[in-house]
C-alpha positions as CSV (number, residue, x, y, z in Angstrom):
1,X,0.0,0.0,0.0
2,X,2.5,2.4,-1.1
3,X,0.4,4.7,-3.2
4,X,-1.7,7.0,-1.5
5,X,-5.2,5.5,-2.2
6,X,-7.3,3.2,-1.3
7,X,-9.0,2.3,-4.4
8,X,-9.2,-1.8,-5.4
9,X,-7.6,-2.2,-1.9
10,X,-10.1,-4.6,0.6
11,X,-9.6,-4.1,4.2
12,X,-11.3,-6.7,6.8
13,X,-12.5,-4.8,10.4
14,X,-13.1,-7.2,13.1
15,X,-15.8,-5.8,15.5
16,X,-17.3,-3.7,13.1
17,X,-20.7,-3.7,13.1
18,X,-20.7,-0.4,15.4
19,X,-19.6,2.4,17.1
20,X,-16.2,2.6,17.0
21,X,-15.5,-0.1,13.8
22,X,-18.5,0.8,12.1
23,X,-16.8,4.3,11.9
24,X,-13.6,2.9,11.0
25,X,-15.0,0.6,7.6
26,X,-17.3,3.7,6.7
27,X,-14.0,6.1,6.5
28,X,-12.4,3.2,4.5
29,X,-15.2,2.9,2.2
30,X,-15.4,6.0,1.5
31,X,-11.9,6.2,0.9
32,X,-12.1,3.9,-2.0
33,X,-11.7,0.6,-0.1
34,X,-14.0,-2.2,-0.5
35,X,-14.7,-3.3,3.2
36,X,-15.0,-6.5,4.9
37,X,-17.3,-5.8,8.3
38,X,-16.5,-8.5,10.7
39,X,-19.2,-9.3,13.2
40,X,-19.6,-12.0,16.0
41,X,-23.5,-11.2,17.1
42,X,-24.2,-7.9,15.6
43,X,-26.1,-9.3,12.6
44,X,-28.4,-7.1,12.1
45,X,-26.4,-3.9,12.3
46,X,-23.4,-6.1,10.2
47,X,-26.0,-6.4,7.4
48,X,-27.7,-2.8,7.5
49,X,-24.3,-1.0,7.4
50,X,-23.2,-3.2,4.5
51,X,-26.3,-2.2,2.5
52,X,-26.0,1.4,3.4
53,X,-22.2,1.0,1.7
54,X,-23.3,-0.7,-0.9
55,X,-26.1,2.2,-1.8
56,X,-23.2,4.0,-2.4
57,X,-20.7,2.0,-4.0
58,X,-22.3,-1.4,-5.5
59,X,-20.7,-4.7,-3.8
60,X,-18.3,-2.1,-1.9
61,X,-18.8,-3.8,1.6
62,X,-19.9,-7.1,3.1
63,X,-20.5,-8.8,6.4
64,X,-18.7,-11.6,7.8
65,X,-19.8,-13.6,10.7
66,X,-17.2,-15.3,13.1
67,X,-15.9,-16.1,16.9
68,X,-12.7,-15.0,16.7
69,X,-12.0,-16.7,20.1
70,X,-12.1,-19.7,17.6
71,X,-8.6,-19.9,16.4
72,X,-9.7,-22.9,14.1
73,X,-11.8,-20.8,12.1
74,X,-9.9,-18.0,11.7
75,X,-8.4,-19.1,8.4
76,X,-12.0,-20.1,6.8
77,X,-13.1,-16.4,7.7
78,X,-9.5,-14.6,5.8
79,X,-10.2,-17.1,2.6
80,X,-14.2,-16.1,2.8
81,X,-13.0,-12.2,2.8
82,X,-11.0,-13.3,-0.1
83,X,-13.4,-15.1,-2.1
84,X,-15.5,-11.9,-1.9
85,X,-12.6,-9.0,-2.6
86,X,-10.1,-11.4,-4.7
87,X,-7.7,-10.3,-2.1
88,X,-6.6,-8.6,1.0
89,X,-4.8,-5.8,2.0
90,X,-5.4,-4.2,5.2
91,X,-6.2,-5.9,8.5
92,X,-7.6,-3.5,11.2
93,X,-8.1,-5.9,14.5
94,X,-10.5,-3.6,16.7
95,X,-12.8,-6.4,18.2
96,X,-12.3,-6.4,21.9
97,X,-14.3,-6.8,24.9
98,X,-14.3,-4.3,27.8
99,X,-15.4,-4.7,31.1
100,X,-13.9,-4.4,34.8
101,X,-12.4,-7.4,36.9
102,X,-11.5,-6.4,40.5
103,X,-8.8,-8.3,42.2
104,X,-10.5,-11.5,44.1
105,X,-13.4,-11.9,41.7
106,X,-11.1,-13.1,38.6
107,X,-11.9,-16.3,36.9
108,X,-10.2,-17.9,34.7
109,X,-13.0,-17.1,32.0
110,X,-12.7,-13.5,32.3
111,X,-8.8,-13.9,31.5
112,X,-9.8,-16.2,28.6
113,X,-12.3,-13.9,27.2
114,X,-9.7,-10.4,27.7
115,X,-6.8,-11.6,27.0
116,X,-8.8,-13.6,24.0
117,X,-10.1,-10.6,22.2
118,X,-7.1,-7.9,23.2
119,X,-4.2,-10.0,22.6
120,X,-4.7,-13.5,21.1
121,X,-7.4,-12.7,18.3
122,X,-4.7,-10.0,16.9
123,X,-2.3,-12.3,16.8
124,X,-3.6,-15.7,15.2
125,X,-5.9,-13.7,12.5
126,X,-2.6,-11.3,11.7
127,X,-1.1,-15.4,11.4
128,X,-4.0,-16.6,9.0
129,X,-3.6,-13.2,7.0
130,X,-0.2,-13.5,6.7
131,X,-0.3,-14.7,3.2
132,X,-2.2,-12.4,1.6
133,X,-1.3,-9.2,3.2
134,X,2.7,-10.0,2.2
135,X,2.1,-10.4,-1.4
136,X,-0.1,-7.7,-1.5
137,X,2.6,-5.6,0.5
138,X,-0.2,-5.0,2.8
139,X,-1.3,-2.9,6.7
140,X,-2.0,-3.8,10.0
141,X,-3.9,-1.5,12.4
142,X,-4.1,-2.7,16.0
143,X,-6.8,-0.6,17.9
144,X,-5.0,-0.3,21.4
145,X,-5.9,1.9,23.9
146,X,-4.3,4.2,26.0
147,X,-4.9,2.3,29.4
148,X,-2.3,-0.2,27.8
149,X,0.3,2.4,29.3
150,X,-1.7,3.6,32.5
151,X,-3.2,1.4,34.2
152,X,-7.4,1.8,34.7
153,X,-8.3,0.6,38.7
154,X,-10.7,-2.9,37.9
155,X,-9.3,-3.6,35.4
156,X,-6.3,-5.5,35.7
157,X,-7.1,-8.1,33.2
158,X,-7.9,-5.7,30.4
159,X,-5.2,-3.0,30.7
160,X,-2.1,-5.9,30.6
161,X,-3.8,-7.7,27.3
162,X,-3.9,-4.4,25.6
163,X,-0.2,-3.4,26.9
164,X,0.4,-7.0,25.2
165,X,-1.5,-5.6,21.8
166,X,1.1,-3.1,21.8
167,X,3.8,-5.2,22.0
168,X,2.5,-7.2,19.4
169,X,2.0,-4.6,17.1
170,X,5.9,-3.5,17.7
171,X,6.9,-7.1,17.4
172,X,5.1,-8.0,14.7
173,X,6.2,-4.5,13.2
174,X,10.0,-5.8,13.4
175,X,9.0,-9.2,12.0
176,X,7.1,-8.3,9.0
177,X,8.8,-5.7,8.0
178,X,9.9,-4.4,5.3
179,X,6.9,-6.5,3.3
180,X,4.0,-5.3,6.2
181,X,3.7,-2.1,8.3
182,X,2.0,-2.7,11.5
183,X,0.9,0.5,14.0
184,X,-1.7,1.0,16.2
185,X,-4.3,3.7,17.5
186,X,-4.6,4.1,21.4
187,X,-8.3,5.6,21.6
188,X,-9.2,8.1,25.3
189,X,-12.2,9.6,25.9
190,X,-14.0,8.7,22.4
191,X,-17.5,6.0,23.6
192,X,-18.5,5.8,27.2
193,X,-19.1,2.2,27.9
194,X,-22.8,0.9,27.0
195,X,-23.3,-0.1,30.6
196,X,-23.3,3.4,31.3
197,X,-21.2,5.8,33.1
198,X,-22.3,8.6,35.6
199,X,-22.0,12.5,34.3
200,X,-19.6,13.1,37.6
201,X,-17.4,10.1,36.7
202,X,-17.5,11.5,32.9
203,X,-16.8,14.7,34.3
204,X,-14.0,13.5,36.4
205,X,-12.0,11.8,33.3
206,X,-12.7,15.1,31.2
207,X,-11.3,17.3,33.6
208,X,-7.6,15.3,32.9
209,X,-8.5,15.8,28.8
210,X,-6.0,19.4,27.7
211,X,-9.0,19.2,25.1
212,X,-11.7,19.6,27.5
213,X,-14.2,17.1,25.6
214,X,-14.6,13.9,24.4
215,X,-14.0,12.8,21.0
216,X,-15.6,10.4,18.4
217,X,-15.2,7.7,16.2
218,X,-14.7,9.4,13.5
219,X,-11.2,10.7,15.5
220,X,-10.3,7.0,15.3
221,X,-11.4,6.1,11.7
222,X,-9.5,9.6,10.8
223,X,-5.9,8.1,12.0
224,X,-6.6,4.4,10.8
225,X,-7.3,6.1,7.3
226,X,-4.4,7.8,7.6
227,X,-2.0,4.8,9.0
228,X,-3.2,2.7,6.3
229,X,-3.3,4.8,3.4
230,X,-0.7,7.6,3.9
231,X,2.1,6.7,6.0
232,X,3.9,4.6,3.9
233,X,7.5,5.0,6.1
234,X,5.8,4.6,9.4
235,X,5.6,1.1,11.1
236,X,5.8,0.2,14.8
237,X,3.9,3.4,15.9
238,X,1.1,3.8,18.2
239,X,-0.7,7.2,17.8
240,X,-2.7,7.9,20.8
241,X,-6.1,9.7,19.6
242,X,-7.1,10.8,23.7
243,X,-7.3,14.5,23.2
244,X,-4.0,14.6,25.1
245,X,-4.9,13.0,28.3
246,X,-1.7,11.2,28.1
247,X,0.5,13.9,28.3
248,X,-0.8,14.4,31.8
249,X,-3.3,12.5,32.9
């Protein structure tokens, strides 16, 4: 993906059937890539967002079910992406699951399930797509997140499997080089979780923001657009899109 467009390029977006990856394959396809929207239960918004692309741009987009948790299916779901596009040339790994795990009330599912989605998945379906994205001189975009660096309190099963994503993305950034490039986007502030979040607790992270606000998706699909179809000589970056809260936090 040396050349500054997207156009005949197909991307595949794990976790894409909303918010954050449904912004993310929208950007692409507007870009000029034909999209490949990965989805595990989301059917229904999987299929609608697909046809909304497609109204656009005719067979531009397409939904793919899978458990990614799976490994044994993860090369069936790279050769169906294939059999649709005729190739493949970005992998963007943003399905994760979120939630907290106090100390004392860990089981072993919790660390199957987080360290499944943040750090495994990446790794075995970056393994199956291997192939393709080499000959096609291809991108990787690992959606991190900035609590890989600082830790979050609860959740001290999530924040070490994304730290382990961003390893991975500067290991495999070594390894694959010079054929690959491989970076990653560490989101802040951009969703509050669906399980809800109070307006003082909200308050309380914006308040660490230099922005003073919140951002959105399409801050994310912005940088992956721009990591996959402009930076040609970076690989083994992680941009953190937080509004600055790093800096200071």
């Amino acid at each position: 993906m040396t050349e500054n467009t997207l156009d005949g390029k197909v991307a595949l977006v794990t976790g894409a059937a909303r918010r954050i990856g449904a912004a993310i394959v929208t950007r692409l396809q507007q870009n000029g890539a034909h999209v490949a929207i990965h989805y595990r239960g989301s059917a229904d918004e999987a299929e609608a967002l697909a046809a909304e692309l497609n109204a656009s741009r005719e067979n531009s987009a397409a939904a793919f079910q899978a458990d990614l948790l799976d490994t044994a299916a993860l090369p069936g779901l790279i050769e169906q992406v294939v059999d649709w596009g005729g190739r493949l040339d970005a992998l963007v790994n943003n399905a994760s699951t979120f939630y907290p795990t106090p100390i004392g009330d860990i089981a072993e599912e919790h660390w199957a399930d987080l360290v499944g989605s943040n750090f495994k998945v990446p790794l075995f379906l970056t393994q199956a797509a291997l192939p393709q994205l080499r000959d096609n001189k291809g991108a990787i975009v690992n959606i991190v997140d900035i609590h890989a660096q600082r830790p979050l309190r609860n959740h001290v099963v999530y924040g070490p499997a994304k730290a382990a994503l961003a390893m991975l993305t500067r290991s495999l950034a070594k390894d694959l080089a010079p054929e690959i490039r491989v970076n990653g986007v560490s989101p802040g502030a951009i969703l509050w979780p669906e399980d809800g979040m109070s307006d003082a607790a909200q308050q309380t992270i914006l308040r660490r923001v230099p922005l003073a606000r919140a951002g959105n998706p399409d801050d994310i699909a912005g940088c992956v657009l721009y990591l996959l179809r402009d930076a040609s000589y970076v690989t083994g970056q992680i941009v953190a899109v937080d509004g600055g809260r790093s800096i200071g936090w």
